[in-house]
N, C-alpha and C positions, 0 to 999 in steps of 0.2 A: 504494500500500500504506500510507504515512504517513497520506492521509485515512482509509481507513479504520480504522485500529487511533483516529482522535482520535474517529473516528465513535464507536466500541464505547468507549472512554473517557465519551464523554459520557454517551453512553443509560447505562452504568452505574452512572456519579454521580447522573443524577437519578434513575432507579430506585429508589436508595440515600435519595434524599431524600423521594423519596414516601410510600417506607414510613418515614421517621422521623415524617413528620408525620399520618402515616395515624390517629394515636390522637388528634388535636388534639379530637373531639367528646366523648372521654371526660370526665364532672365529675366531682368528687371528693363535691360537696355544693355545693348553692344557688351561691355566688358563687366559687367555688374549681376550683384544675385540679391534675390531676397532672401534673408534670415529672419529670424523670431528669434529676438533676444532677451533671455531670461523669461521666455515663454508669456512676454507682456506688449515689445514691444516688433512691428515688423520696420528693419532696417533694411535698404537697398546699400549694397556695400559693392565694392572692387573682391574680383574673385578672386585675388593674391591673399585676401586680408581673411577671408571665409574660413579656411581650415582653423586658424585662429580664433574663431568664433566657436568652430563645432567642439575645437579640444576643450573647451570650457564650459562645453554644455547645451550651445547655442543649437537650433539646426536651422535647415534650409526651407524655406516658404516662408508664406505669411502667417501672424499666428490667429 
């Protein structure tokens, strides 16, 4: 019973991750993406700056 409820645990989280990143092909304009920063705010950024965004928690789309 333990494996499965870590079973349904996982499949949920990455479920969860799928769709946070499902927007990543959205651009905002030429060289730019949207992010959702701190899950409050949507930011159009340069896509140099973005991965800097996700390492902290940010992801991509609107929120």
């Amino acid at each position: 019973m333990k494996v499965l409820t870590v079973l349904v645990l996982v499949f949920a989280v990455s479920a969860c991750a799928q769709m946070r990143h499902r927007h990543m092909v959205e651009k905002a304009g030429g060289d730019t993406v949207f992010v959702c920063h701190k899950g409050k705010k949507t930011l159009e950024i340069p896509r140099e700056a973005a991965d800097a965004h996700i390492a902290h928690g940010d992801w991509y789309g609107r929120c």
